[in-house]
PQR file with spaces between the fields and no chain letter, atoms N, CA, C, O and H, PARSE charges and radii, in Angstrom:
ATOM       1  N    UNK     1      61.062    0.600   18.228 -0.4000 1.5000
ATOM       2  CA   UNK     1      60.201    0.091   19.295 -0.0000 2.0000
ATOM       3  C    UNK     1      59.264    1.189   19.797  0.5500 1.7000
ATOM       4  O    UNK     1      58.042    1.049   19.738 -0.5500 1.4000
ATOM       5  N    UNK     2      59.938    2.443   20.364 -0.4000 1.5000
ATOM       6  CA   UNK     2      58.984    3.336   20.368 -0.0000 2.0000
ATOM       7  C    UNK     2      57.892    4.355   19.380  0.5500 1.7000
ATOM       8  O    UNK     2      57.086    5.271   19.544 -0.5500 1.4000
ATOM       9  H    UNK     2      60.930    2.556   20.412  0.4000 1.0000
ATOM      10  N    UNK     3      58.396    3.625   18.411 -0.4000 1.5000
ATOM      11  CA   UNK     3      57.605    4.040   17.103 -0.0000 2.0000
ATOM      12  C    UNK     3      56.113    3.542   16.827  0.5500 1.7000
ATOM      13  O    UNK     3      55.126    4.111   16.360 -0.5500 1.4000
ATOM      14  H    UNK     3      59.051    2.881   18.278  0.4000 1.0000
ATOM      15  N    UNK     4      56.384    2.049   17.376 -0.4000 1.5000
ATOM      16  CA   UNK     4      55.722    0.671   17.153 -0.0000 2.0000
ATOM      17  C    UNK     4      54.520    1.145   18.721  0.5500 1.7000
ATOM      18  O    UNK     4      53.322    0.865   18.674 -0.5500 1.4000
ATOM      19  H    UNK     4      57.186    1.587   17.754  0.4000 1.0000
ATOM      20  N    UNK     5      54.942    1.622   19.546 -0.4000 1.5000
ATOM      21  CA   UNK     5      54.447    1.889   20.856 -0.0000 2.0000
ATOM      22  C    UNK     5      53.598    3.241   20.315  0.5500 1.7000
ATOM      23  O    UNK     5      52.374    3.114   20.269 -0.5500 1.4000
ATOM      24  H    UNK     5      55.915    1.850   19.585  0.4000 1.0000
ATOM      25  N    UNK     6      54.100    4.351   19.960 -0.4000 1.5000
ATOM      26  CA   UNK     6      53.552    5.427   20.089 -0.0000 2.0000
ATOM      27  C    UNK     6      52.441    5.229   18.928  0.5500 1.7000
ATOM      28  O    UNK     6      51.476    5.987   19.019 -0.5500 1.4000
ATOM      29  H    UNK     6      55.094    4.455   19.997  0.4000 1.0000
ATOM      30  N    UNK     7      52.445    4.185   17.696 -0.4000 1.5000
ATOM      31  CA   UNK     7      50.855    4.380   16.702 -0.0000 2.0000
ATOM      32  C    UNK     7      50.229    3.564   17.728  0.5500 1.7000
ATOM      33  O    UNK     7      49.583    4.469   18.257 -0.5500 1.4000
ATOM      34  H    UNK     7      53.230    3.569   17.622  0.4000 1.0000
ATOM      35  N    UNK     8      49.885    2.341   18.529 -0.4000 1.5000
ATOM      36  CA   UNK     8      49.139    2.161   19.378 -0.0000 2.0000
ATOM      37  C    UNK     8      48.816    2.393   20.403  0.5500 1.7000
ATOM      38  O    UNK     8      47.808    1.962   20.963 -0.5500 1.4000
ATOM      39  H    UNK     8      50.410    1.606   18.099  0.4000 1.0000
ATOM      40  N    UNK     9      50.181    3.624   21.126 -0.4000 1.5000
ATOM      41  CA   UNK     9      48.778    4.401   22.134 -0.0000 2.0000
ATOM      42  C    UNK     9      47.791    5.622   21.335  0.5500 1.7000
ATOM      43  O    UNK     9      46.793    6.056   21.910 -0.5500 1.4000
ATOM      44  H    UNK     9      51.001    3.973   20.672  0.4000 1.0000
ATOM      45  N    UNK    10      48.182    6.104   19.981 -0.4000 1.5000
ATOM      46  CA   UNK    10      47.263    6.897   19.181 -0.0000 2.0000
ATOM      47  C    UNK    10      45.702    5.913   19.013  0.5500 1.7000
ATOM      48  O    UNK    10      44.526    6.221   19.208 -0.5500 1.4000
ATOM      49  H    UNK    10      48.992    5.751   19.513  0.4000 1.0000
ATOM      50  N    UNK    11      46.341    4.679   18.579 -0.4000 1.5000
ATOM      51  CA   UNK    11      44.732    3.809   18.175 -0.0000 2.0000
ATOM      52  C    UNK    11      44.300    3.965   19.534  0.5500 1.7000
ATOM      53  O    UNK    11      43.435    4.839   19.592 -0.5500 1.4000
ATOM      54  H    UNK    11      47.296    4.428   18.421  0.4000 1.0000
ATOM      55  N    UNK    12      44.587    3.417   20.738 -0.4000 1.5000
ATOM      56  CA   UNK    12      44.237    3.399   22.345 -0.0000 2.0000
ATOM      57  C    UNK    12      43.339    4.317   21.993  0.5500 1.7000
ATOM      58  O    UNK    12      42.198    4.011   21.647 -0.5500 1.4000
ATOM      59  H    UNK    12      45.289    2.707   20.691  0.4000 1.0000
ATOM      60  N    UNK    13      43.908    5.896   22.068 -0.4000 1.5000
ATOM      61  CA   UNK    13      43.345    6.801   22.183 -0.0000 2.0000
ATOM      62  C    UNK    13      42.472    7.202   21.659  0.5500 1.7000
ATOM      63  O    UNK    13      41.736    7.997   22.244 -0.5500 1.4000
ATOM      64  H    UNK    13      44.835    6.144   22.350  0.4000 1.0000
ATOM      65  N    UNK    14      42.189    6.757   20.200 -0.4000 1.5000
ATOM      66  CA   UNK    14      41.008    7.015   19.558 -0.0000 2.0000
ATOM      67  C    UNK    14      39.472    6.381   20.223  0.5500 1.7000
ATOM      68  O    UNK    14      38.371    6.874   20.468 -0.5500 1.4000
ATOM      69  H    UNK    14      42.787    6.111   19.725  0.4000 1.0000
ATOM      70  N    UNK    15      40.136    4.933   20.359 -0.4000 1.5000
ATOM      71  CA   UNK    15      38.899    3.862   21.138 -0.0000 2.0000
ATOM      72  C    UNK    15      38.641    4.628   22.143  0.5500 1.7000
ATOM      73  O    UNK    15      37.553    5.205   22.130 -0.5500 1.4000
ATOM      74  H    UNK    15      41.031    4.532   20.160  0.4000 1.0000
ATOM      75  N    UNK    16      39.212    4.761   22.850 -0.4000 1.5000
ATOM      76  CA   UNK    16      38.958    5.527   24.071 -0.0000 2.0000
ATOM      77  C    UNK    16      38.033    6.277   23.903  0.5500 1.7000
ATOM      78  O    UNK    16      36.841    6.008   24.053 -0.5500 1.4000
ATOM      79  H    UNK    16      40.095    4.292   22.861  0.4000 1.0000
ATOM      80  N    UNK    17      38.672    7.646   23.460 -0.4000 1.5000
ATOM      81  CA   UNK    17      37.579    8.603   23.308 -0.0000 2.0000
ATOM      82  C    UNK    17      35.764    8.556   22.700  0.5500 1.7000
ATOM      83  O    UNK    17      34.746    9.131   23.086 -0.5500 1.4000
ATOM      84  H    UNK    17      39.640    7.865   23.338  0.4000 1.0000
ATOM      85  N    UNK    18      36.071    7.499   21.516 -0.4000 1.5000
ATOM      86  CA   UNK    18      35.312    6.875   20.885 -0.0000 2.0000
ATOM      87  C    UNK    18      34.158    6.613   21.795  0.5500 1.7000
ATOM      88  O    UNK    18      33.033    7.113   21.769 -0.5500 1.4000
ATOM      89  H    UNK    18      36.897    7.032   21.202  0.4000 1.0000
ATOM      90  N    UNK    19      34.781    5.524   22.789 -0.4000 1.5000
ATOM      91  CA   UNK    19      33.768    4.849   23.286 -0.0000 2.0000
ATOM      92  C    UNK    19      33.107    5.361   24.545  0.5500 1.7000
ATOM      93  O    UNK    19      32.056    4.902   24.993 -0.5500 1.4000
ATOM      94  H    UNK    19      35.694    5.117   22.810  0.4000 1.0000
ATOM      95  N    UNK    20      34.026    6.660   25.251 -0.4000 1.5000
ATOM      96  CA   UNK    20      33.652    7.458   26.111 -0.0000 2.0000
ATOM      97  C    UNK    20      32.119    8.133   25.306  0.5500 1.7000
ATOM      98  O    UNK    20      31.005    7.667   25.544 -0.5500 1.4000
ATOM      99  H    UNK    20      34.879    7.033   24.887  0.4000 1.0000
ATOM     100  N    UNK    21      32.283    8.888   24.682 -0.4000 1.5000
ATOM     101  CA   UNK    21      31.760    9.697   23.542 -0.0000 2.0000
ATOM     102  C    UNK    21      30.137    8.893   23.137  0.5500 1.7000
ATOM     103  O    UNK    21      29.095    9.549   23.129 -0.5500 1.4000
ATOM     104  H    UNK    21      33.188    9.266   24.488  0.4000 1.0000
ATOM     105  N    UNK    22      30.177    7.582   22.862 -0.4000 1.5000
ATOM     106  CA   UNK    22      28.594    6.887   22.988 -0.0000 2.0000
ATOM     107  C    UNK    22      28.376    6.392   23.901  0.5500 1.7000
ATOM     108  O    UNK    22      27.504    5.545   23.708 -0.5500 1.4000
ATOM     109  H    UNK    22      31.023    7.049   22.868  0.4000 1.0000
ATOM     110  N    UNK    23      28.792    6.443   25.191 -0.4000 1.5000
ATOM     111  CA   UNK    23      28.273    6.121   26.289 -0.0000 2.0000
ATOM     112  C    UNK    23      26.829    6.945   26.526  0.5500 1.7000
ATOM     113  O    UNK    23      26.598    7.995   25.927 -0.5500 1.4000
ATOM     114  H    UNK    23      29.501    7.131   25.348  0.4000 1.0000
ATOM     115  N    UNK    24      25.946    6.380   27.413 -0.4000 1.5000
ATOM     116  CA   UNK    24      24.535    7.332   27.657 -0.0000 2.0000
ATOM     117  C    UNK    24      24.723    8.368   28.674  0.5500 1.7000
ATOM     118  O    UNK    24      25.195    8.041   29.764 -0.5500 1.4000
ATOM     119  H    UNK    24      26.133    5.526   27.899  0.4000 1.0000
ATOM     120  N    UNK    25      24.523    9.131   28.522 -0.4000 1.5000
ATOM     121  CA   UNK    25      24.930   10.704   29.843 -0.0000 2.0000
ATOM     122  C    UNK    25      22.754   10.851   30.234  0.5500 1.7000
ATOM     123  O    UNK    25      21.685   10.322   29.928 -0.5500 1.4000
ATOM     124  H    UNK    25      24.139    9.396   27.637  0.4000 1.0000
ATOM     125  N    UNK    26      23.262   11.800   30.958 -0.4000 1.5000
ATOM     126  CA   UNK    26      21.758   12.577   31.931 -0.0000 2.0000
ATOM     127  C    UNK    26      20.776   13.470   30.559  0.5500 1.7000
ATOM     128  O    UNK    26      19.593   13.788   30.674 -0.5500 1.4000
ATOM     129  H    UNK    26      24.130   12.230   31.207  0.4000 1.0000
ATOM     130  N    UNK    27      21.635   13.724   29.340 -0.4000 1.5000
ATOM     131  CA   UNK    27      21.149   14.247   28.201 -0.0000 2.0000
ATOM     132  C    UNK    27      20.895   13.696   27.417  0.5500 1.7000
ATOM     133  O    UNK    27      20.102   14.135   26.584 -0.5500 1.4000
ATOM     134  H    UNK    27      22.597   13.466   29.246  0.4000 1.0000
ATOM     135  N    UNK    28      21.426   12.523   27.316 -0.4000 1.5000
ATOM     136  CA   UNK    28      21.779   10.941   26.171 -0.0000 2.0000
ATOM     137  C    UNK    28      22.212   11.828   25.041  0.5500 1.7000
ATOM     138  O    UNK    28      21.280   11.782   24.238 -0.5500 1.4000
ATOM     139  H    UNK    28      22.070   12.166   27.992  0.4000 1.0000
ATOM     140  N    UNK    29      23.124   12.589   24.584 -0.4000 1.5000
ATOM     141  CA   UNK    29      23.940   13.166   24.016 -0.0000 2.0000
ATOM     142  C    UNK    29      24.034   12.648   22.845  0.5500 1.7000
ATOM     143  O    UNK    29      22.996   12.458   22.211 -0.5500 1.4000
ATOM     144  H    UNK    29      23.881   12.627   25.237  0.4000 1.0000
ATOM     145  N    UNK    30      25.685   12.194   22.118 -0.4000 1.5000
ATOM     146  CA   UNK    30      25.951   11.645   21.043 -0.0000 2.0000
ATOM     147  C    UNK    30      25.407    9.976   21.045  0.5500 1.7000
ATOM     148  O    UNK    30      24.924    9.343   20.106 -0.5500 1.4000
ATOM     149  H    UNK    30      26.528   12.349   22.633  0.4000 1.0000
ATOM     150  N    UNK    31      25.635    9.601   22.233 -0.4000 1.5000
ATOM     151  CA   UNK    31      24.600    8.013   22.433 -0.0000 2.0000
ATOM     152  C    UNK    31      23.380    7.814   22.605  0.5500 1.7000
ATOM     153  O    UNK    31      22.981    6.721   23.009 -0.5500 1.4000
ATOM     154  H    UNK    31      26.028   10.115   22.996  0.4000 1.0000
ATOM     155  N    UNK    32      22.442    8.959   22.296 -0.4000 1.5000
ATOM     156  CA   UNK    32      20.890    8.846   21.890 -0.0000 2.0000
ATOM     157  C    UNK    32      21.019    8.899   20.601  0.5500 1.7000
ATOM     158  O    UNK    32      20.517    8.037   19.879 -0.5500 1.4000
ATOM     159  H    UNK    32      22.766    9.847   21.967  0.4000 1.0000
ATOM     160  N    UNK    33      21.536    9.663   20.254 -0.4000 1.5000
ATOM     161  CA   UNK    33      21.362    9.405   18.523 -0.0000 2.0000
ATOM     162  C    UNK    33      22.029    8.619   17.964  0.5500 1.7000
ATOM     163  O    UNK    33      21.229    8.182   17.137 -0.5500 1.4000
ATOM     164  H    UNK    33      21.944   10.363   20.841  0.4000 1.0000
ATOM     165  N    UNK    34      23.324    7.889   17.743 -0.4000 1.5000
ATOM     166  CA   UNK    34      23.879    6.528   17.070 -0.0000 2.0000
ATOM     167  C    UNK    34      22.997    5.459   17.752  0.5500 1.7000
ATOM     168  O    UNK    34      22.186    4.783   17.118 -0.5500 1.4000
ATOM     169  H    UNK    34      23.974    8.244   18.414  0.4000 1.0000
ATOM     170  N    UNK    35      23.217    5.340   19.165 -0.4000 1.5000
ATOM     171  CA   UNK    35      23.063    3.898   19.941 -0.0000 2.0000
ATOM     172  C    UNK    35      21.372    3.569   20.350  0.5500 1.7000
ATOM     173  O    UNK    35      20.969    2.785   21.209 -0.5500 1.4000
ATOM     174  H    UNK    35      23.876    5.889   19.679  0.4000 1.0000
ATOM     175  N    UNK    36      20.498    4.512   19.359 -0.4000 1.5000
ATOM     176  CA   UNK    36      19.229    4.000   19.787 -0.0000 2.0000
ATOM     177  C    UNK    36      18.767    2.520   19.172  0.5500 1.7000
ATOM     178  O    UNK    36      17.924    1.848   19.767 -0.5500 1.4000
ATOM     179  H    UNK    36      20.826    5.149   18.661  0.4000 1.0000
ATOM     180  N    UNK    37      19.297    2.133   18.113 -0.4000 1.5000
ATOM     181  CA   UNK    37      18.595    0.729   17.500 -0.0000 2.0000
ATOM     182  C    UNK    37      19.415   -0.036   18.114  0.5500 1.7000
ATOM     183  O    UNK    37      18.956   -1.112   18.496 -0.5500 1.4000
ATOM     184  H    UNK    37      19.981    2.680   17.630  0.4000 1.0000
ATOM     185  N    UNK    38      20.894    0.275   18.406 -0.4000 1.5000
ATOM     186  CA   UNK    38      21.514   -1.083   19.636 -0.0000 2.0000
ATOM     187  C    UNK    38      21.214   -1.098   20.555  0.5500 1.7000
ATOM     188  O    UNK    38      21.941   -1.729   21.323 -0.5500 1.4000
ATOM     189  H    UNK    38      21.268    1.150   18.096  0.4000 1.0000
ATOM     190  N    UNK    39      20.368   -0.652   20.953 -0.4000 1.5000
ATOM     191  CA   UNK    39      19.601   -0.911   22.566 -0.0000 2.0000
ATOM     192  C    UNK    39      19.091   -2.064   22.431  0.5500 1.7000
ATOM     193  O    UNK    39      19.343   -3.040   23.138 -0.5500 1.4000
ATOM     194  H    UNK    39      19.778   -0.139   20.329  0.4000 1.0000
ATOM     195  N    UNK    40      18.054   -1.998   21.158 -0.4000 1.5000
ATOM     196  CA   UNK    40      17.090   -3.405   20.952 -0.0000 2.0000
ATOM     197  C    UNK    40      17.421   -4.216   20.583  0.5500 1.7000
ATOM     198  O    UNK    40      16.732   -5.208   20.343 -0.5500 1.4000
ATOM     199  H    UNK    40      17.849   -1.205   20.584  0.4000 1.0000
ATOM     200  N    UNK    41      19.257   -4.037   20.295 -0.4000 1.5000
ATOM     201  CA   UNK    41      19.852   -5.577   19.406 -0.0000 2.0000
ATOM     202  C    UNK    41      20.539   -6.137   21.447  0.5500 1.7000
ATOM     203  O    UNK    41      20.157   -7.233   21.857 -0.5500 1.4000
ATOM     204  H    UNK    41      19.816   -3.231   20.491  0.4000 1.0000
ATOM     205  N    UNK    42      21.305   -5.404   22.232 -0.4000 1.5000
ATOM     206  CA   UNK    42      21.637   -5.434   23.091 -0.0000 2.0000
ATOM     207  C    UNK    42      21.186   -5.540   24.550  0.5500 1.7000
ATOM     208  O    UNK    42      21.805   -6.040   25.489 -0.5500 1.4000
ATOM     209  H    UNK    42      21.615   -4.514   21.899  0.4000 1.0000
ATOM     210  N    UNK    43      19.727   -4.848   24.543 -0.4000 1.5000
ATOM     211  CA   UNK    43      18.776   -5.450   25.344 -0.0000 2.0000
ATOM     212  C    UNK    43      18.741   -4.209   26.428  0.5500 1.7000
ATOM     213  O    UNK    43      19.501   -3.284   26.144 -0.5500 1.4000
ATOM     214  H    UNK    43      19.223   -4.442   23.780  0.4000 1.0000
ATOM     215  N    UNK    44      18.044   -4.077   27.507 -0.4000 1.5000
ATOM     216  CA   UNK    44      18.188   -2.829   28.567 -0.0000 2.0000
ATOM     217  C    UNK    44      18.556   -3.163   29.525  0.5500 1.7000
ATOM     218  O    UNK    44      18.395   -2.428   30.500 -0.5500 1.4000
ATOM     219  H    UNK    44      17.427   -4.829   27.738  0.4000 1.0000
ATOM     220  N    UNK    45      18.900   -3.822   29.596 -0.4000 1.5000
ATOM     221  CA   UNK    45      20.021   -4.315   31.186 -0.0000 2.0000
ATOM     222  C    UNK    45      21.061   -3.478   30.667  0.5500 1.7000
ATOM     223  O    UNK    45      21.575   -3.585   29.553 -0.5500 1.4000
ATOM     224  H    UNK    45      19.032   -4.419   28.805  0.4000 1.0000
ATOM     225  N    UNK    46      21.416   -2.386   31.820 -0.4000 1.5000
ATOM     226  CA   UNK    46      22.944   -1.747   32.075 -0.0000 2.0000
ATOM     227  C    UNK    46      24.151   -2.332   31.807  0.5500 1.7000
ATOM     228  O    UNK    46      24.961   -2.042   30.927 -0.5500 1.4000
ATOM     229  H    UNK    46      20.998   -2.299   32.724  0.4000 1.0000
ATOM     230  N    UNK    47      24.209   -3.409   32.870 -0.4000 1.5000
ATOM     231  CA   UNK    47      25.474   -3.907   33.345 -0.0000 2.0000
ATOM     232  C    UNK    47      25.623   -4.581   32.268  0.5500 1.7000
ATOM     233  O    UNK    47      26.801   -4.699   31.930 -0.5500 1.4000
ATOM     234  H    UNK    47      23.551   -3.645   33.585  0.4000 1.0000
ATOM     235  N    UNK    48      24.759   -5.136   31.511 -0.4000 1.5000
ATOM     236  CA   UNK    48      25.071   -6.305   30.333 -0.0000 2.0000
ATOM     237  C    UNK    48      24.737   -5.939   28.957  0.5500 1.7000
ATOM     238  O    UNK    48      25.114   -6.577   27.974 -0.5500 1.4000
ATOM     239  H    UNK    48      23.803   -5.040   31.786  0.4000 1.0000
ATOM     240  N    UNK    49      23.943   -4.781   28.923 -0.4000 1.5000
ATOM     241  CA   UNK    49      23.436   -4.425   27.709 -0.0000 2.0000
ATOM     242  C    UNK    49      24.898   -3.298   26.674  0.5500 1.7000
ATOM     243  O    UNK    49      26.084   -3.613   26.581 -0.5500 1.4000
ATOM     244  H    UNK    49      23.637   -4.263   29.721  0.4000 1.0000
ATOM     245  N    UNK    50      24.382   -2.329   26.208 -0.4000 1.5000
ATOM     246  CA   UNK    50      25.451   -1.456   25.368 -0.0000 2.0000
ATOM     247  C    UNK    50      26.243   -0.397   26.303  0.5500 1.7000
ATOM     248  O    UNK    50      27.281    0.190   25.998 -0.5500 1.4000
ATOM     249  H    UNK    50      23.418   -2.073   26.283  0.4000 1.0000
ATOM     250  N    UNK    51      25.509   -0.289   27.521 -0.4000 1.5000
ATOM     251  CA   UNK    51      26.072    0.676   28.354 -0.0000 2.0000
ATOM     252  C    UNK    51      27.273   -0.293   29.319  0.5500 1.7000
ATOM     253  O    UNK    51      28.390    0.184   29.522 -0.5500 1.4000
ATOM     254  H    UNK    51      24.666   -0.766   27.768  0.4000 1.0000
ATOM     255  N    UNK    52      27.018   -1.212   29.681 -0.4000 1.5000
ATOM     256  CA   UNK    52      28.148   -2.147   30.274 -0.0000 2.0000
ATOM     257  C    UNK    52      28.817   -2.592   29.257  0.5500 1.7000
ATOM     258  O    UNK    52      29.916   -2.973   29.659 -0.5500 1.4000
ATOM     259  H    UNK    52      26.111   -1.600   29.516  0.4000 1.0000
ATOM     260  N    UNK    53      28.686   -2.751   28.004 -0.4000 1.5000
ATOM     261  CA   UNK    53      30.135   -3.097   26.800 -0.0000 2.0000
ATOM     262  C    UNK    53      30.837   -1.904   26.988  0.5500 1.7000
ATOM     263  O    UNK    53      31.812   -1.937   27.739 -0.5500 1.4000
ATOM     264  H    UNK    53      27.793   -2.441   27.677  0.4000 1.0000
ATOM     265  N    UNK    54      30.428   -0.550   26.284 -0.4000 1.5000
ATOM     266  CA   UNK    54      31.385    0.674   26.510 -0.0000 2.0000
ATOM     267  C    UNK    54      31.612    1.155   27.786  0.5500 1.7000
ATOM     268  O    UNK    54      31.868    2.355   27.891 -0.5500 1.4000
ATOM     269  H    UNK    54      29.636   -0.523   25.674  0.4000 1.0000
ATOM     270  N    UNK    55      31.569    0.454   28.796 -0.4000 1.5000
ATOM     271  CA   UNK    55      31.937    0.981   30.208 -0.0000 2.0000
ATOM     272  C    UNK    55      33.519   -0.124   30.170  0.5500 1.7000
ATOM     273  O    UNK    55      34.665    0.187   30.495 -0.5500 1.4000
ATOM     274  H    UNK    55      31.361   -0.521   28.711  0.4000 1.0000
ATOM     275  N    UNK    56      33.079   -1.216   29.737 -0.4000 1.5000
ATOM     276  CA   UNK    56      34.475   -2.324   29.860 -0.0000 2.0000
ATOM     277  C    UNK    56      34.986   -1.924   28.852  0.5500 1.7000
ATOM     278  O    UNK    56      36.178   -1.867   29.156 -0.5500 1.4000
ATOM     279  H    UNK    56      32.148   -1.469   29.473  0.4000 1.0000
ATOM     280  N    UNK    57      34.845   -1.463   27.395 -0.4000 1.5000
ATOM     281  CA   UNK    57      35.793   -0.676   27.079 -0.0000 2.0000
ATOM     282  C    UNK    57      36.335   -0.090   27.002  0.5500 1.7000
ATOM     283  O    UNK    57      37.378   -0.287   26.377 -0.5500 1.4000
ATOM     284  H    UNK    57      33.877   -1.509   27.148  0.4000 1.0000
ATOM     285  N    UNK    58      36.019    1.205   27.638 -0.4000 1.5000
ATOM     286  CA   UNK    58      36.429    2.222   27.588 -0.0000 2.0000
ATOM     287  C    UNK    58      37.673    2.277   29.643  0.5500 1.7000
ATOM     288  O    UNK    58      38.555    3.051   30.015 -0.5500 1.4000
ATOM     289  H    UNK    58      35.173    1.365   28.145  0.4000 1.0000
ATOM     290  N    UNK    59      37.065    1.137   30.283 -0.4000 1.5000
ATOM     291  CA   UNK    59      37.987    0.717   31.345 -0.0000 2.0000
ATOM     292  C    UNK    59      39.080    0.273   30.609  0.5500 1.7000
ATOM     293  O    UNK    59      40.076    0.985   30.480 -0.5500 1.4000
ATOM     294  H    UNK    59      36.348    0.508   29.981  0.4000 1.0000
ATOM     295  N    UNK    60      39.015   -0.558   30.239 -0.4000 1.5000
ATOM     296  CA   UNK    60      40.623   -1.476   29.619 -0.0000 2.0000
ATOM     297  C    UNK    60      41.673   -1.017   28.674  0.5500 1.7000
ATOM     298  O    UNK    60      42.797   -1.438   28.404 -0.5500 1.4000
ATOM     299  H    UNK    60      38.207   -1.136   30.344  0.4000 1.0000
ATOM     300  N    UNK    61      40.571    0.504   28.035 -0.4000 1.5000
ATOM     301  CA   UNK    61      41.281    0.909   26.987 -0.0000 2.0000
ATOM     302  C    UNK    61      42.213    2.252   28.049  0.5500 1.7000
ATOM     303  O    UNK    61      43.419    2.501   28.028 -0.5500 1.4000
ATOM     304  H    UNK    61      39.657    0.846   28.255  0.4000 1.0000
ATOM     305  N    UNK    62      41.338    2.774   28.722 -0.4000 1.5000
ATOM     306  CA   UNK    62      41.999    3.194   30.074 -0.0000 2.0000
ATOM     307  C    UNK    62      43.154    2.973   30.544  0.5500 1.7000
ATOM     308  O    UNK    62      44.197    3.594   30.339 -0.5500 1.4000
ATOM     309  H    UNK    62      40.358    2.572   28.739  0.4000 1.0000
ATOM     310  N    UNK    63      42.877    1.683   31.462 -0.4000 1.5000
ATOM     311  CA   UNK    63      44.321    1.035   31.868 -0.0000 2.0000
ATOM     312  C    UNK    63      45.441    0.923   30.595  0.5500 1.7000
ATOM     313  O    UNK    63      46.617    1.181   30.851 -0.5500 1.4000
ATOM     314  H    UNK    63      42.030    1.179   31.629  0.4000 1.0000
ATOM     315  N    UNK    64      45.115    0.597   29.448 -0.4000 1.5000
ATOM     316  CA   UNK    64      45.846    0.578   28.711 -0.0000 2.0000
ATOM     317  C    UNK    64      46.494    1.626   28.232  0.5500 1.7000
ATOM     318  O    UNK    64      47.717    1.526   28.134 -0.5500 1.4000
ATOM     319  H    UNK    64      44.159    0.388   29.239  0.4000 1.0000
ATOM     320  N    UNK    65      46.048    2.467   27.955 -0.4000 1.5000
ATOM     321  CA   UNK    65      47.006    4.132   27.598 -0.0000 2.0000
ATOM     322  C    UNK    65      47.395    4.357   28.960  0.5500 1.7000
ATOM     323  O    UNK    65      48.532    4.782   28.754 -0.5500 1.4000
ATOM     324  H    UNK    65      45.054    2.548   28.034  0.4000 1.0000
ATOM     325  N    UNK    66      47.286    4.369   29.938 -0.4000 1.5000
ATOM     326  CA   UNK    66      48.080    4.698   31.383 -0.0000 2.0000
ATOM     327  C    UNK    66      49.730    3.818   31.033  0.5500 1.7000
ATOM     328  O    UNK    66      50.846    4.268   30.775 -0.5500 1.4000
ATOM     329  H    UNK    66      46.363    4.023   30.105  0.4000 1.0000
ATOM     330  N    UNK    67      49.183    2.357   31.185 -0.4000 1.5000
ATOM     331  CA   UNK    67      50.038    1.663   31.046 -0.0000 2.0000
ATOM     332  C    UNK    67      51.314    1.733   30.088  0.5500 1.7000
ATOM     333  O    UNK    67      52.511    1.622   30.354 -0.5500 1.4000
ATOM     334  H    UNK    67      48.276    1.992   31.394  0.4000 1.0000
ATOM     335  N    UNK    68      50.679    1.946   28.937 -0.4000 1.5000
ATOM     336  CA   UNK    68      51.583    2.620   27.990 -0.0000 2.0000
ATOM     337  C    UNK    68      52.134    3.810   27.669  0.5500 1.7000
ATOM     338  O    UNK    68      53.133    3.952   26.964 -0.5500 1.4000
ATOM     339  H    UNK    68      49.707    2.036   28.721  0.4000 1.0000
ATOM     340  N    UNK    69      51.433    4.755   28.229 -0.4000 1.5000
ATOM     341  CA   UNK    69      52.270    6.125   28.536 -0.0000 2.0000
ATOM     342  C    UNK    69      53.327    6.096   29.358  0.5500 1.7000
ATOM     343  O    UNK    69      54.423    6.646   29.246 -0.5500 1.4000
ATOM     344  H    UNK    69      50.622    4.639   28.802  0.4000 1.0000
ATOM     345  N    UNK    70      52.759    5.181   30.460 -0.4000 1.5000
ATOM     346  CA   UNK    70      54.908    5.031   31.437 -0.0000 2.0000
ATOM     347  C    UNK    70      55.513    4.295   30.588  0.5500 1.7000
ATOM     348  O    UNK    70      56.727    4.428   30.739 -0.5500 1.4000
ATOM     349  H    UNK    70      51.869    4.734   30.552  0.4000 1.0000
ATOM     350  N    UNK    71      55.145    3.271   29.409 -0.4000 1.5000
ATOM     351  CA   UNK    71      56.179    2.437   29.659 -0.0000 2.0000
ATOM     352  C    UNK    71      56.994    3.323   28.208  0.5500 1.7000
ATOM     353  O    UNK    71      58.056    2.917   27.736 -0.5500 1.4000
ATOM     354  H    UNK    71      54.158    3.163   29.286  0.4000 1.0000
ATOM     355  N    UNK    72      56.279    4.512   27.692 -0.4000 1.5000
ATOM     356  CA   UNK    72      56.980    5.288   26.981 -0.0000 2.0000
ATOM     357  C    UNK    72      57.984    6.334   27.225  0.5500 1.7000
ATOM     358  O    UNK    72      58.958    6.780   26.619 -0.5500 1.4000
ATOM     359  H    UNK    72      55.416    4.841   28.075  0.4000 1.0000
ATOM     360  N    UNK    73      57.449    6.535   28.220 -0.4000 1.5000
ATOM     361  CA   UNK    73      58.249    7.632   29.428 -0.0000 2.0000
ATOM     362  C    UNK    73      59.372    7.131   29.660  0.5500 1.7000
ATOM     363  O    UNK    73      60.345    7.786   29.285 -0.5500 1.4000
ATOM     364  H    UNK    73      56.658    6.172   28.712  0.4000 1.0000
ATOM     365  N    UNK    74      59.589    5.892   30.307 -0.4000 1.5000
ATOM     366  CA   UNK    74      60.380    4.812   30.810 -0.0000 2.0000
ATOM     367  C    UNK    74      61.492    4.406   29.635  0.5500 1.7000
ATOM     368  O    UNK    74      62.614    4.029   29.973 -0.5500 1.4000
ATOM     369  H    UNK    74      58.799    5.360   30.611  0.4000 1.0000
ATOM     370  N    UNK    75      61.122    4.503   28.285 -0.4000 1.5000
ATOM     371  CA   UNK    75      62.103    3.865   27.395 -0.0000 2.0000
ATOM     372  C    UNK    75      62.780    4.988   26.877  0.5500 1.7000
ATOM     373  O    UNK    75      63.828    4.814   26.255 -0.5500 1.4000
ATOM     374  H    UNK    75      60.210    4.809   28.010  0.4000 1.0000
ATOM     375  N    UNK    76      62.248    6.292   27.078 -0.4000 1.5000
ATOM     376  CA   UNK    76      63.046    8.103   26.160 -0.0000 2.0000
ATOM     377  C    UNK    76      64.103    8.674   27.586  0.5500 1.7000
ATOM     378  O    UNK    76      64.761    9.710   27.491 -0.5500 1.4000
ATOM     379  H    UNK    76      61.397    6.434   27.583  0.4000 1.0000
């Protein structure tokens, strides 16, 4: 069971970082250079465009490695 737990908080963690990582920063960093042609498939609205998808992902994937780090803690 905790075997089964610990490869999906590794995947968690990859998304995570992942999607932290192309988010747009004050430099537009690693997400000026991949995420410039999904702007125009996704549109420039924030909240709804590519910057509000990896903001809700990178939230849920959040809660989710929290969540699953106690409940790993909790079972050793």
């Amino acid at each position: 069971m905790s075997t089964a737990l610990m490869i999906v908080l590794a995947f968690i963690s990859v998304v995570l970082i992942i999607s932290i990582l192309l988010q747009s920063s004050n430099s537009a960093g690693l997400s000026g250079s991949i995420g410039g042609g999904a702007e125009q498939l996704f549109g420039k609205k924030k909240s709804q465009g590519y910057d509000g998808i990896l903001s809700r992902i990178s939230t849920v994937t959040a809660v989710l490695f929290i969540v699953l780090s106690l409940v790993l803690v909790a079972l050793e």
